[in-house]
Every structure is written in structure tokens, then in C-alpha cells.
C-alpha positions as CSV (number, residue, x, y, z in Angstrom):
1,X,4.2,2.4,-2.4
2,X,4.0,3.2,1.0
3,X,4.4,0.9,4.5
4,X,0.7,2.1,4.7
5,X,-0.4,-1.5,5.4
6,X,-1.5,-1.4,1.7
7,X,-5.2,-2.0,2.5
8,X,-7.3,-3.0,-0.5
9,X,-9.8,-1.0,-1.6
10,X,-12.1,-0.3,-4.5
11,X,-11.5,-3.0,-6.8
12,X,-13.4,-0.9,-9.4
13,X,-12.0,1.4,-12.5
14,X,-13.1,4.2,-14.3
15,X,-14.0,3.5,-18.1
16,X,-11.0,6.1,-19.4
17,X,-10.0,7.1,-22.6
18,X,-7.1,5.3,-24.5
19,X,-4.4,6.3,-22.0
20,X,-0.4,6.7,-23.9
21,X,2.3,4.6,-22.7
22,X,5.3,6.8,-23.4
23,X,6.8,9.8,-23.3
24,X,3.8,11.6,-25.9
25,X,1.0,11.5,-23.5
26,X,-1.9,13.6,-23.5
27,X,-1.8,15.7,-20.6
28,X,-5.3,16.0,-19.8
29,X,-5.9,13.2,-17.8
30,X,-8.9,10.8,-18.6
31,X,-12.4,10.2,-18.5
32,X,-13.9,13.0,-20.3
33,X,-17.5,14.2,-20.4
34,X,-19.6,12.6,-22.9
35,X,-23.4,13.1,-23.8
36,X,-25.9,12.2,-21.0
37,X,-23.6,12.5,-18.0
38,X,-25.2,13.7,-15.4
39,X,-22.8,16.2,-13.5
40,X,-22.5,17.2,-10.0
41,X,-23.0,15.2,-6.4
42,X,-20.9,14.6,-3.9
43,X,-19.6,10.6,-3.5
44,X,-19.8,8.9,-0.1
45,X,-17.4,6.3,0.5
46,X,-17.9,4.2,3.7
47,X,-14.1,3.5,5.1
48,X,-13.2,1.1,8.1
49,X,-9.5,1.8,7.9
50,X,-8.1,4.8,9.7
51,X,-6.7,7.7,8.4
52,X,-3.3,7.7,10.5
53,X,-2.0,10.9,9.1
54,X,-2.2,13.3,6.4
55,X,1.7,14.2,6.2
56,X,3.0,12.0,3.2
57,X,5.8,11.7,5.2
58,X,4.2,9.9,8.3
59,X,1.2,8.2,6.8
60,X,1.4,4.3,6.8
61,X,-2.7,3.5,6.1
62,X,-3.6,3.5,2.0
63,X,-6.6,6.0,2.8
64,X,-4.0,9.0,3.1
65,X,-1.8,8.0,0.0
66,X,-5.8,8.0,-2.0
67,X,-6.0,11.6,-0.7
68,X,-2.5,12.6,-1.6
69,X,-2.9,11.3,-5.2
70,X,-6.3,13.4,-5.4
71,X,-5.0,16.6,-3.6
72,X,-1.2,16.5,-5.0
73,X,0.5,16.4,-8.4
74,X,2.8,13.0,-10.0
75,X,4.4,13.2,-12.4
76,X,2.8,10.0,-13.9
77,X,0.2,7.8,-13.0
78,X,-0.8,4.3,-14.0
79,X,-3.4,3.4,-16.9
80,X,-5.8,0.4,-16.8
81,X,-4.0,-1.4,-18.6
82,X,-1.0,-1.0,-16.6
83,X,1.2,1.7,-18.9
84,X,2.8,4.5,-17.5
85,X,0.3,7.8,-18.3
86,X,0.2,11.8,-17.8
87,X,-0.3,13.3,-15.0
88,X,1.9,16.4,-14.4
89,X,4.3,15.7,-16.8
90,X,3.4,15.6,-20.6
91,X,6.4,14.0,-21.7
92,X,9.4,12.2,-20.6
93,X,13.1,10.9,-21.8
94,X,15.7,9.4,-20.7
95,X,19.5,8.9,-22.0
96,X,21.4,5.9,-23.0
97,X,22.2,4.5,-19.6
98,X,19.3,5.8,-17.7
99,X,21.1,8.0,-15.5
100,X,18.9,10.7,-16.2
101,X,15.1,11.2,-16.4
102,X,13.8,14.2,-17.9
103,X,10.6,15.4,-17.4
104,X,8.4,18.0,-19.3
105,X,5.3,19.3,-17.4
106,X,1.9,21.3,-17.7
107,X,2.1,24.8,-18.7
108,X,0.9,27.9,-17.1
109,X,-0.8,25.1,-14.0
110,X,-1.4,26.7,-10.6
111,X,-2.1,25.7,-7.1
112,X,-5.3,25.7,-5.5
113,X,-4.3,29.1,-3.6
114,X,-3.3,30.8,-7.3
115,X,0.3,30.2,-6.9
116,X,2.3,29.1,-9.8
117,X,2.7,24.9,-10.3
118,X,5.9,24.4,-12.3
119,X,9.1,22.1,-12.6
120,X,10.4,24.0,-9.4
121,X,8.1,22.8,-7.0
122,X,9.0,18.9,-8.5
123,X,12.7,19.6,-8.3
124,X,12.0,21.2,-4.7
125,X,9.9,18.0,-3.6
126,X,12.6,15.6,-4.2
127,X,15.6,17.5,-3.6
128,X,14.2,18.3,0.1
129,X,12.9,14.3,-0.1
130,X,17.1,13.2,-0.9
131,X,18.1,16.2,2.0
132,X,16.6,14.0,4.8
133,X,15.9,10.8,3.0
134,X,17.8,9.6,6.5
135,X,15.5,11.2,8.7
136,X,12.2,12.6,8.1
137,X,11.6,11.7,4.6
138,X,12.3,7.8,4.8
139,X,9.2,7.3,4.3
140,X,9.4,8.0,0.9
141,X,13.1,7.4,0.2
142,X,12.5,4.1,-1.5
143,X,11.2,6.7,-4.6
144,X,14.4,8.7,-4.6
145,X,16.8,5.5,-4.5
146,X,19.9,6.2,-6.2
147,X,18.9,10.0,-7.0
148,X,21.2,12.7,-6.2
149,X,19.2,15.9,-7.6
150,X,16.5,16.5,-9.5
151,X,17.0,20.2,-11.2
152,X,14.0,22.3,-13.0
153,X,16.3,23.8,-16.2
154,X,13.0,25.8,-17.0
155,X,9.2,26.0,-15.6
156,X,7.9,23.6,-17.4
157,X,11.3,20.7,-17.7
158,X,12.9,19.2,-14.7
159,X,15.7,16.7,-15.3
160,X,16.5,13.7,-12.8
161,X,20.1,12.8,-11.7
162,X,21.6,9.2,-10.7
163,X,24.6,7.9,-9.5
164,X,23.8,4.6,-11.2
165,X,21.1,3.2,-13.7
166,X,17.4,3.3,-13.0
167,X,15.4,1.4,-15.1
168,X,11.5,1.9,-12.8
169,X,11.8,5.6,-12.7
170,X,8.5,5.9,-13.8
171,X,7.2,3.3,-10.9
172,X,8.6,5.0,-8.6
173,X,7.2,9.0,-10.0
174,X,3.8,7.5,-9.5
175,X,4.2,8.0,-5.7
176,X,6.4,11.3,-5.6
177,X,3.7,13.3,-4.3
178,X,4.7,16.8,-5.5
179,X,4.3,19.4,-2.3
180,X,3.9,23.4,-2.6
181,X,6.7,24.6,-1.5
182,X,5.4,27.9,-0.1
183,X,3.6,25.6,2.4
184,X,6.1,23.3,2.9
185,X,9.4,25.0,2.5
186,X,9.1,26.5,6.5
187,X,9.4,23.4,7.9
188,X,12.0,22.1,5.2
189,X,14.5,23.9,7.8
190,X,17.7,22.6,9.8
191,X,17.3,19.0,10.7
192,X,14.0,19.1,9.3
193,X,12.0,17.4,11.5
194,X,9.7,19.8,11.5
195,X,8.3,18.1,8.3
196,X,7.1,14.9,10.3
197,X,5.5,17.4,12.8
198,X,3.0,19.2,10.3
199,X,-0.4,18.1,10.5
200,X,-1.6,19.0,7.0
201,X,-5.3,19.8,7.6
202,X,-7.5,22.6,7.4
203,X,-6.7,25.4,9.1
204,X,-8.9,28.5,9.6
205,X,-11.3,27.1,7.6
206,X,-9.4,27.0,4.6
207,X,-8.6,24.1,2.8
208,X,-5.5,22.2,2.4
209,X,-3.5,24.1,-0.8
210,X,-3.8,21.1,-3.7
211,X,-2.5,20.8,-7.4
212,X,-4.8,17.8,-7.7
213,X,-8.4,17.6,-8.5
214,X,-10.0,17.9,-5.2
215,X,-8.8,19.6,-2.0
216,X,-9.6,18.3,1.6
217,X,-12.1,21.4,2.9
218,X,-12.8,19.0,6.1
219,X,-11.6,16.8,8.4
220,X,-12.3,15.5,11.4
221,X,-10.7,12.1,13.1
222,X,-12.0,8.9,12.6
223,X,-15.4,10.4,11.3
224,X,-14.8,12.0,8.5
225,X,-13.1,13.5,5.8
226,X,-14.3,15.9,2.5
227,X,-13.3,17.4,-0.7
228,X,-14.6,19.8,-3.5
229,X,-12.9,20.6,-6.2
230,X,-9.8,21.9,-7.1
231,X,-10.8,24.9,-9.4
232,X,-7.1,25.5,-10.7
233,X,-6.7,22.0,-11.4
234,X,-4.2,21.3,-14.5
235,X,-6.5,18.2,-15.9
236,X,-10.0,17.0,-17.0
237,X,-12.9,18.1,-14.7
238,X,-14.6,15.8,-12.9
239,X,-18.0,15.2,-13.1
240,X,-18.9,15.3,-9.3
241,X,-18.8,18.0,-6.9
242,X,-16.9,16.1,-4.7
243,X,-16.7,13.2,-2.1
244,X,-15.6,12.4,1.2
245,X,-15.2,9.4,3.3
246,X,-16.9,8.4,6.3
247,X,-15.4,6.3,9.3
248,X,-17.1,3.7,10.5
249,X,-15.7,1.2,13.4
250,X,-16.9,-2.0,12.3
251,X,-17.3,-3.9,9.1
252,X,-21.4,-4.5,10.3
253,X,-21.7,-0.5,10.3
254,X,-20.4,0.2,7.5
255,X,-22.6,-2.1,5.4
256,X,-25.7,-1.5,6.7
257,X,-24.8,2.4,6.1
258,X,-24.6,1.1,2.4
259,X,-27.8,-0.6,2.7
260,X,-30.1,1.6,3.6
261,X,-27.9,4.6,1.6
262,X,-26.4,6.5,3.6
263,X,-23.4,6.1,2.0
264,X,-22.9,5.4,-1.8
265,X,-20.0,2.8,-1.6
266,X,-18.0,1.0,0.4
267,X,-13.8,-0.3,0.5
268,X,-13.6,-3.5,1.3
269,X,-16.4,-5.4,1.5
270,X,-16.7,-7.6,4.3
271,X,-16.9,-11.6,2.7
272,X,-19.5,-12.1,4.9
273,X,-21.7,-9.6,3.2
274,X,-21.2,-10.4,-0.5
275,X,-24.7,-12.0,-0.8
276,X,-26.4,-9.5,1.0
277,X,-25.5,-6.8,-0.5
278,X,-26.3,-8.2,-4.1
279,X,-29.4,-9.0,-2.5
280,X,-30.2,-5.5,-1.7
281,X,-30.1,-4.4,-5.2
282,X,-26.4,-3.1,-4.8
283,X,-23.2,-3.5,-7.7
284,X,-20.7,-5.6,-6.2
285,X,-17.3,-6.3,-8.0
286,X,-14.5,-9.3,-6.9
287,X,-11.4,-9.4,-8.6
288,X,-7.9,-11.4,-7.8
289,X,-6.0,-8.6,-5.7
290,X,-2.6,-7.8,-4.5
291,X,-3.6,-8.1,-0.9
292,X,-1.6,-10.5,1.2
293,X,-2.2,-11.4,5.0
294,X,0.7,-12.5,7.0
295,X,2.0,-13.3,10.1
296,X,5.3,-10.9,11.4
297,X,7.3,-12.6,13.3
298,X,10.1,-10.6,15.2
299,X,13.1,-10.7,13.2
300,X,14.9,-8.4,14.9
301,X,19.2,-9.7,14.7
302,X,20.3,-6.6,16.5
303,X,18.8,-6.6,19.8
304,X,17.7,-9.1,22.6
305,X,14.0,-9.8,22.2
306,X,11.6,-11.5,24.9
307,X,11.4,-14.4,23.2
308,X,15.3,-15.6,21.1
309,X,13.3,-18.7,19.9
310,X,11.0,-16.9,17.4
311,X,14.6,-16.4,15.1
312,X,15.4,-20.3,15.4
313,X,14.6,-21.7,11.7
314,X,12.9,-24.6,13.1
315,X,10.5,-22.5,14.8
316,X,9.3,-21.1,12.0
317,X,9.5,-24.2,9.7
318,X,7.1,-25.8,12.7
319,X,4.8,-22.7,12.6
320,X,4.7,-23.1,8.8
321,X,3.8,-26.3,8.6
322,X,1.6,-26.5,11.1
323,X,-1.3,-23.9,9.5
324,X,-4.2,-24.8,7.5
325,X,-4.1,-22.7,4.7
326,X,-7.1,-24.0,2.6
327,X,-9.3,-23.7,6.2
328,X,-8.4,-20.0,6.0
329,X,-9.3,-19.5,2.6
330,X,-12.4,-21.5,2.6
331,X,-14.0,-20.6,6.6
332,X,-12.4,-17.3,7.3
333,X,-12.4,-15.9,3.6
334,X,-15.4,-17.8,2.3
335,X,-13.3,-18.9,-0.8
336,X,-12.7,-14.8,-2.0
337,X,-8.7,-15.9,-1.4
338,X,-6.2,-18.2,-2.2
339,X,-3.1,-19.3,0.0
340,X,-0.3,-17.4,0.3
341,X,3.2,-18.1,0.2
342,X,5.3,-14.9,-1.5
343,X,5.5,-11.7,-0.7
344,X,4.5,-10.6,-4.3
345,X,1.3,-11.9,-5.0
346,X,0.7,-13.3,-7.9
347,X,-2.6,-11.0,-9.0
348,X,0.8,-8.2,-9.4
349,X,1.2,-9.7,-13.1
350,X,4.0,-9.8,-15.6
351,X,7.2,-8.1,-15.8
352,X,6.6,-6.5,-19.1
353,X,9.6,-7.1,-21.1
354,X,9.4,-11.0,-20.2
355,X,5.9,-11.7,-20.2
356,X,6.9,-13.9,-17.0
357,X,5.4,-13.5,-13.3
358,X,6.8,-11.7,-11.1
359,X,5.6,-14.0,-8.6
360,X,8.4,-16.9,-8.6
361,X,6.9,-19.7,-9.9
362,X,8.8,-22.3,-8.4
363,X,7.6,-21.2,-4.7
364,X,4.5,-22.7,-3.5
365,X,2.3,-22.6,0.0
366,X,4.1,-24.6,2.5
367,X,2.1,-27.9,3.1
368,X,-0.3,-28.1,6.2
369,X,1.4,-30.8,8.2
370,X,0.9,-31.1,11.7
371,X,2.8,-34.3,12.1
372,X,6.1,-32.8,10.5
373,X,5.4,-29.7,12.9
374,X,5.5,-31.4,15.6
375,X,8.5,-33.3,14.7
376,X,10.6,-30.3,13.8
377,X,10.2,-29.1,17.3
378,X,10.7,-32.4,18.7
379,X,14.0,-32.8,17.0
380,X,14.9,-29.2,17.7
381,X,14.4,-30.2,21.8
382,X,11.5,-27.9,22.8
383,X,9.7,-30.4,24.7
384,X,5.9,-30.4,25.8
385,X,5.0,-28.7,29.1
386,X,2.7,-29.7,31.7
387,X,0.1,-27.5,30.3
388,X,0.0,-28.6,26.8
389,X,2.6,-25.7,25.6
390,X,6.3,-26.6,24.6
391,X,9.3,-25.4,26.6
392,X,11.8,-23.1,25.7
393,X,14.5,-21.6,27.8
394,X,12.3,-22.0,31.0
395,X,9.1,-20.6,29.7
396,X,5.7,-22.0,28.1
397,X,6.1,-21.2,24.0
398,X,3.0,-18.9,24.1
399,X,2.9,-15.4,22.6
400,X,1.2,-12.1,22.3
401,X,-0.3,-11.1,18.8
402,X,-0.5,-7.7,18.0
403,X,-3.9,-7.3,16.2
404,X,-4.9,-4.0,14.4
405,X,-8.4,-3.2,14.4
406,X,-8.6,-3.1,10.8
407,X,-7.6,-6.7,10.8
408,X,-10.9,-7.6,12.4
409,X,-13.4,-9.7,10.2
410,X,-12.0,-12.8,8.2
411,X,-8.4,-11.6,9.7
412,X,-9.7,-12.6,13.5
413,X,-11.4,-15.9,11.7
414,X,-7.8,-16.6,10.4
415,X,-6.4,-15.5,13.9
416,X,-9.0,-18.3,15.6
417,X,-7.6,-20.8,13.0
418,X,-4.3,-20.3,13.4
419,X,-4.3,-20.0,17.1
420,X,-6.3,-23.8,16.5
421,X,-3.3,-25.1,14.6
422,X,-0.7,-23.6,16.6
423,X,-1.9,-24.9,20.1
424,X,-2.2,-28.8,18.0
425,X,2.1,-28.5,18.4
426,X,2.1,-27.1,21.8
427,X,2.4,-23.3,20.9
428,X,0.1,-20.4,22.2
429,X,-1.2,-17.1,21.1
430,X,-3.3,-14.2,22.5
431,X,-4.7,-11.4,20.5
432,X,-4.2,-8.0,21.3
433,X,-6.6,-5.6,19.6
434,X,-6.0,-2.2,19.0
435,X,-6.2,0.5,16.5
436,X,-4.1,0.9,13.5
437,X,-1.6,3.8,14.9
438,X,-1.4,2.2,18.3
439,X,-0.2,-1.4,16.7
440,X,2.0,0.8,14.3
441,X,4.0,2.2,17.2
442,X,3.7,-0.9,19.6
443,X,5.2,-2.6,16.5
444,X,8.5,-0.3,16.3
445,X,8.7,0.0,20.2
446,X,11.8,-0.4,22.1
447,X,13.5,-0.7,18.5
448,X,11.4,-3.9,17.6
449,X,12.5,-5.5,21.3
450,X,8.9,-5.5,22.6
451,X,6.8,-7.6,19.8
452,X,6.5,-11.3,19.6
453,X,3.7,-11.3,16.3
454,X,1.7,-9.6,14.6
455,X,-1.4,-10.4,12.0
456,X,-1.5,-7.8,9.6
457,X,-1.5,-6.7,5.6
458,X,-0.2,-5.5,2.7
459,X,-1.2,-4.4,-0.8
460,X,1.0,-3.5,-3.2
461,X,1.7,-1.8,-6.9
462,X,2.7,-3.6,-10.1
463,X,6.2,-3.0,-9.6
464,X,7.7,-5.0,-6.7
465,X,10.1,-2.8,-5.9
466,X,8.2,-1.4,-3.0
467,X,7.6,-4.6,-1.2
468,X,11.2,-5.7,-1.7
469,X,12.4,-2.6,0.1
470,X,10.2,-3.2,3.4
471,X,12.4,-5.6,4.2
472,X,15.5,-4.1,4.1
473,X,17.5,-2.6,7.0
474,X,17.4,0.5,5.4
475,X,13.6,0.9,6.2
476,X,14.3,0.4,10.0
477,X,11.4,2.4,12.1
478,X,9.7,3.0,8.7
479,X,8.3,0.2,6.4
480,X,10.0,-2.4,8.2
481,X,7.6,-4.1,10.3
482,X,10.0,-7.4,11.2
483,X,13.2,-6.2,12.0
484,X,14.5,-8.3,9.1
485,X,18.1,-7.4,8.4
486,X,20.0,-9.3,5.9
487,X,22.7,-8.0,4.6
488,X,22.8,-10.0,1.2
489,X,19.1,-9.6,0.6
490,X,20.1,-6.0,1.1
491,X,22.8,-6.5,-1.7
492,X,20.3,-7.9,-4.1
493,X,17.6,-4.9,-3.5
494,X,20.0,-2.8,-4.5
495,X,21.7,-4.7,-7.9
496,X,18.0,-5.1,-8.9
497,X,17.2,-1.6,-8.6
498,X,19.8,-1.1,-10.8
499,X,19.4,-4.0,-13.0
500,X,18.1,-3.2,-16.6
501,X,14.5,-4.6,-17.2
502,X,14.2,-7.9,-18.3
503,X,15.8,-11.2,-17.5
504,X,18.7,-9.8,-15.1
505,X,16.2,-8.2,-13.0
506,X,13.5,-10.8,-12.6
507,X,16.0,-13.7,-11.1
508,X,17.6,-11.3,-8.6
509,X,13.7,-10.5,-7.6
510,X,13.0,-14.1,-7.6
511,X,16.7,-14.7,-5.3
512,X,14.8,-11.7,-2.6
513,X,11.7,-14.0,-3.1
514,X,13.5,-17.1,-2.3
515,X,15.1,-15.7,1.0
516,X,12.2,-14.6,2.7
517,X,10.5,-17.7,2.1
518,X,13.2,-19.3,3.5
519,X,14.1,-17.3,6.3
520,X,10.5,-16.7,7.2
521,X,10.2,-13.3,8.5
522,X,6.8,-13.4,7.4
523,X,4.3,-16.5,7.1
524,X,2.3,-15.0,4.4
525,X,-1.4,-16.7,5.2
526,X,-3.5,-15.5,2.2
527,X,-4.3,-13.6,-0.8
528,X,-7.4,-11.8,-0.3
529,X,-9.9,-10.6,-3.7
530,X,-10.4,-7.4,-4.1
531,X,-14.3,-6.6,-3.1
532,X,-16.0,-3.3,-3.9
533,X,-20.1,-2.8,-3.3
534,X,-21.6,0.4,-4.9
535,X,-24.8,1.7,-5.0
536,X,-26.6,2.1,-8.6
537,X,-27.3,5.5,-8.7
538,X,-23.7,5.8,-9.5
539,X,-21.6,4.8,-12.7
540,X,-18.3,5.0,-14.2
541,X,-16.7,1.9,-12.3
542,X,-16.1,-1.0,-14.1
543,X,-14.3,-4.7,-12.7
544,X,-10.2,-3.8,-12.4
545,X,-8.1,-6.9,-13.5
546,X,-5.7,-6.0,-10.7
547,X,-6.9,-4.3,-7.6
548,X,-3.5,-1.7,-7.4
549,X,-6.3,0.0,-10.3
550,X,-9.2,-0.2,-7.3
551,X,-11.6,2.9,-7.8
552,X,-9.3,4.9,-5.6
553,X,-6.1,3.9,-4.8
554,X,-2.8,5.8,-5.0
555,X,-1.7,4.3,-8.0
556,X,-4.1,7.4,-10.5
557,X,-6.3,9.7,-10.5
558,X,-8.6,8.4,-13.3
559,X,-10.7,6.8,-10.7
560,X,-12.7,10.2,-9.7
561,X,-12.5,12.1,-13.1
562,X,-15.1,9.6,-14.8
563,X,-17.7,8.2,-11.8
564,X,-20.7,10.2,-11.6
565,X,-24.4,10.3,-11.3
566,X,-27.0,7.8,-13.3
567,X,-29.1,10.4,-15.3
């Protein structure tokens, strides 16, 4: 997935036909037309996150990866119930030691601007994504991890090369965005930044060239965004016409625009708002999600930061300790949450081959102790100030907290009780608002010097291999948002990305688990439900069991091929 501060959305589904979990899938999508549909209208979707960017290759926000599943091809996609399903590819293989991946795709598809889709554009996509996988394409190198080529032997078969075993090939396809290469391919040139530097929008008022079902005709900052459909798409038709999402700047805003209908659903909804909008006649769905809220501390080993004493473990331990985790969850959340504690939460379900979590069982929310907090600090000599704040080198132990606007809501509730607890063992913190792009780059500043914290989120896929790799020092000035650098954490990324599936792979996950826990480069505060309002003059949506399946996430396109209008 992508370091697009995983945002939950939808936590709703599509009702979708039986969906195959190998290599014979149907390659005509899901979600069919059946008697009595009503077909046509265009869905409004009510969005309080910001669209950072439409480049795959810069995005960090979830809104952009939900367009770029809609506008661009995968080769799979995920099913309800959580098997691997068609989207560009009909078929796939692998050999003995799953080196390589081969891949057999639509015939006779074309993009939205009549151009031919085939094999070559996938090949292109990933062979120009493993050219500057050090550069321009990090963002989406974690995909092409141990790839060396991907080569299209015909139009319709592409095979995938690796130097080593790769068991989550298919988890990883899911978010290989295939690109046309007759846009792309100008900027795919020298050292290919360039491809960082294209907007991807509408020009000329013509829209952006798609291979999904929809293509964005309109755009417009932080106000809105809209597609129609894609009338050379490969798959099942969708029933509407098209949809769009519209900005709004607060949480208030946003659900009173679902209220009184001017928009027909809305991401996210606010815990406050629950009852109200079931009270206003409106379908509201809650379900366990793969949302967690943390706290980033700067981590950063290779530099000198403003404040050394953030890295001393008993720091941390103190700051652990010392929050109430059950306040958070019951005042700030209202109950829709439950502590946190890993980084994979524990709504990402079962590795398949075990049937166990792959959550680590044996980790558990650290223990709201003032007391102990304040002793660890004690023993560790920052003594108490004359103003109520500990000591540390010659300063008062009070911090700046970077504070993304998103955030705002229950995560400035959680800020206020945190900045309660904190202040109980002599430490300070100040919020810093500011928009999602602006705490992006204040966060990577300086090469991570000029952060203390920062309140943010993520939300993640069924696989953990995403969220493992933020933390690596690989992901410097991309998904890293910490600075965290271990080398031996690095060493087990990359034997569990390698590691066959099953047993072998599970303990080194649970190892990568265990270190951040320990080293604390996050304190992970909660794990938020996944809540979804929509009005009922729409259908197709029913409760997801995990929310990576919300309405429209990255994760399939299923979501918009079934919804449409009550007859």
C-alpha cells in the first residue's frame, strides 16, 4: 500500500458475484446487472482528506490510490472474502520456487484514448518502476521488491523475474498501478525525475487517459474531483454514470452536506455524528478496521536532532506508560476503537496458510501508569523544573506536535488527552495544525532533523508487508515518517519477504512486530472502526468485515461496479 497516511474510508462493500481465488478467474470483474437495477446517476462522496497528488508516484493520502485503482489497470485485485481476483489479468502461474510470476491478460482491451492495453504496457510499468525504484519511483518500490524485469512474451502474457523467492506477488500486483505508456514514457527519460514532476490532470479539457472504469474528466483542488465512465473499459459496466468527490474542510461540513443531501455519502464518519445521522433517516455501517493512530516520535540515528532525548529508551517507556489508552478510546473515540499497541492491527486477520493472527498475540497495550512514568524519568535523572516540566540537557522537556488537519476530530480529543497525561510527568506538547501536504514535508524536512512528534495515521491491506516496509531505511524521504533505521529489522524485512508462506514467515513478522514495540518509534494510541454513512436512495453496499474492503479503497474495483440507484 502506499505511505498515503492510509486514511479509512468506506467501510462498505459491494454485494459481488462469487469472486475465484486462483489463477482461473473470470475476467469480467463483479457485480453484474440483475433485474430491477436502476442504472445511471452520478455518486457524491463527501471527502475531508486531501487529495495531495494525482502522480502514483508522489501521492501519500488514500483518496489518490481510490482514483488510481478506478482510472488504472492491476493485475489483480482483492475479493470480499479476501482471495486474490481478476482484474487485468485472467490467469496466473508461477514455478517451483517462485521466482517467476506469469501473468495472462485481457484480450483485444484498449485505453480510454483507443490505444491498445496489452502485456507491454504492464512490463513497461514495472520495468521503468525497477529503473528508478532509487529515485522517483520509491514510492512504489516496496511492489517491485526483489524484481529484476518483468517481460511481455506476447500481448496478452507477461512473465515476472526474481533474484530470489516471492511468495506475496499477488499482494503486492494489487497496487502496481499499470500507466499508458504513450503518456508516460516522455517523462520516463534520463534520470527520470520528470515522472515526480507530472501533474496528471486534465488538460485541455480532456480527461486523464484510463484503462479502469472511470476516468477523472475534472479536477479542481481541494473542492472537487469527477469521473464518467471509461467507455473502453476491459470489465463489467457499472451501473452509474459516474461519481466524484467533494472537499469539505471540516468534519461538521461534511455531515451536514449529507444531511440535508447534497452529497450521497460520506468517508469517515465523524464518532460524534453516529447518532445523528441514523437519526436523519441515513445507512450508517461500523466495522473493526485496520486504522491505527500513533504518535511518531523522531527516530532519526543519523543526524543531530533538536531534541537527543526523544531516542533515550526511557523516554519513551515514560511516554508509554504514562497515556490513558481506555480514556482515548472511550472520550475521544466514543468507544468506535480499541487500544493500540502493534503496528498491524489486529482487524488485518489471519495469515492464510496458518489460520493464526498476524497481529502477534503475545503483545499487548502498554499499561497506563503514571506512577511507573514518572519513576523511569526519575531514575533516568531528568529532573522537574521550576515550571512543572522536566530537565534535559539545559532545556524544559516540552515539544512541538505536528498535527495534520485531517487528524482533527477524535485525533485533537486524543491530542488533549495525551497532552493531559504527558504534562502529569513533567512533559509538554503544542499542536501545530496544518494541512496534510504541509505536515508531509515539515515531517521529511532537514532530513527528519526539524520534527520532535507527530499525531498521525495509517491504514493498511491484508498483507503486512506494506506496513513493515515503512519502517525500513530503505523508505527514507518516502514512507518513512520516523527516521527509524535498524539495520536488523532491515534484515528481517527482507528474509520475510522471501520467506515461504506459513510458519517461517509469520515469526520473522512477529520478530519486526516485537522491535518496534520495543524500540518505540511509534506509540501506536488506537484502533479506530471503520464508519461509513450513506444515503438510501443508494444500494449495493453492504457491512465489510475488514475495512481494507471499504466501498472504495485501493485494494478493488468491485466497490463502484455494483452501487447504484434504489428503483
Amino acid at each position: 500500500m502506499r505511505k498515503f497516511r492510509l486514511i479509512a474510508l468506506l467501510s462498505v462493500t459491494v454485494v459481488i458475484a462469487a469472486a475465484c481465488s486462483s489463477g482461473d478467474s473470470s475476467s469480467d470483474g463483479s457485480g453484474g446487472g440483475s433485474g430491477g437495477v436502476t442504472e445511471g446517476g452520478f455518486l457524491k462522496i463527501a471527502q475531508t482528506e486531501q487529495i495531495d497528488s494525482l502522480n502514483p508516484f508522489v501521492a501519500f493520502n488514500l483518496t489518490p490510490f481510490i482514483i488510481f485503482m478506478q482510472e488504472y489497470p492491476a493485475l489483480v485485485q482483492y475479493a470480499p472474502d479476501l482471495t486474490f481476483q481478476s482484474d487485468f489479468a485472467t490467469s496466473w502461474s508461477h514455478n517451483t520456487n517462485f521466482t517467476e510470476w506469469t501473468f495472462h491478460t485481457v484480450p483485444n482491451a484498449k485505453w480510454s484514448d483507443g490505444e491498445p492495453l496489452t502485456a507491454e504496457d504492464v512490463a513497461w510499468t514495472l520495468n521503468t518502476t525497477i529503473k528508478y525504484k532509487d529515485g522517483p519511483t520509491a514510492h512504489q518500490a516496496g511492489y517491485i521488491a526483489h524484481m529484476t524485469s518483468a517481460k511481455a512474451t506476447d500481448a496478452n502474457t507477461v512473465v515476472l523475474h526474481y533474484e530470489s523467492p516471492v511468495t506475496n506477488a499477488l499482494a503486492q500486483m494489487v497496487y502496481v498501478y499499470v500507466l499508458p505508456e504513450q503518456v508516460w514514457g516522455r517523462y520516463a527519460t534520463g534520470d527520470g525525475k520528470a515522472i515526480r514532476e507530472f501533474p496528471n490532470t486534465p488538460e485541455d479539457g480532456k480527461p486523464v487517459v484510463s484503462g479502469g472504469p472511470f476516468m477523472l474528466t475534472e479536477y479542481k483542488q481541494d473542492q472537487v474531483a469527477k469521473f464518467a465512465l471509461n467507455p473502453n473499459w476491459y470489465g463489467t459496466k457499472p451501473h452509474i454514470e459516474g461519481f466524484g468527490f467533494q472537499y469539505f474542510a471540516t468534519n461538521d461540513a461534511a455531515v451536514q452536506s449529507m444531511k440535508t443531501g447534497v452529497v450521497d455519502m460520506l468517508n469517515g464518519v465523524p464518532t460524534t455524528a453516529m447518532s445523528t445521522l441514523k437519526q436523519a433517516g441515513l445507512t450508517v455501517a461500523q466495522a473493526p478496521g485496520t486504522t491505527y493512530h500513533e504518535i511518531i516520535i523522531n527516530s532519526n540515528p543519523k543526524a543531530p536532532i533538536a531534541h537527543p532525548e526523544l531516542q533515550d529508551p526511557s523516554v519513551r517507556q515514560a511516554m508509554s506508560h504514562a497515556i490513558n489508552y481506555d480514556e482515548i478510546v472511550k472520550t475521544a473515540w466514543s468507544g468506535f476503537a480499541e487500544p493500540g499497541y502493534s503496528i498491524i492491527p489486529p482487524a488485518s486477520g489471519d495469515e492464510d496458510s496458518t489460520g493464526k493472527p498476524w497481529t502477534d498475540p503475545s503483545l499487548e497495550p502498554y499499561t497506563y501508569d503514571p506512577a511507573q512514568a514518572n519513576q523511569i524519568l526519575d531514575d533516568a535523572g531528568y529532573t522537574m523544573g521550576p515550571h512543572g516540566y522536566r530537565m534535559a540537557d539545559g532545556h524544559e522537556m516540552k515539544y512541538n506536535v505536528i498535527f495534520p488537519h485531517y487528524e482533527l476530530g477524535s485525533g485533537m480529543r486524543s491530542f488533549d488527552i495525551v497532552q493531559g497525561d504527558f504534562k502529569a510527568i513533567g512533559i509538554g506538547i503544542t499542536s501545530e495544525v496544518m494541512n496534510d501536504n504541509a505536515a508531509y514535508y515539515a515531517n521529511i524536512k532537514d532530513e527528519y532533523t526539524d520534527f520532535d512528534l507527530i499525531f498521525w495515521s495509517w491504514s493498511l491491506s491484508r498483507d503486512p508487508d506494506f506496513s513493515l516496509s515503512v519502517l525500513t531505511c530503505e523508505q527514507w524521504y518516502n514512507w518513512n515518517d520516523s527516521a527509524y533505521c535498524n539495520p536488523a529489522y532491515d534484515k528481517l524485512y527482507t528474509q520475510q519477504s522471501k520467506a515461504a508462506a506459513g510458519g517461517e514467515r509469520l515469526q520473522q513478522i512477529y520478530q519486526m512486530q516485537q522491535m518496534v514495540y520495543e524500540d518505540m518509534p511509534y506509540l501506536v494510541l488506537n484502533y479506530q472502526d471503520d464508519l461509513t454513512a450513506w444515503s438510501n436512495k443508494w444500494t449495493g453496499f453492504v457491512p465489510s468485515e475488514q475495512d481494507q474492503f471499504n466501498g472504495l479503497t485501493s485494494d478493488s474495483k468491485n466497490a463502484l461496479i455494483g452501487v447504484h440507484q434504489v428503483g
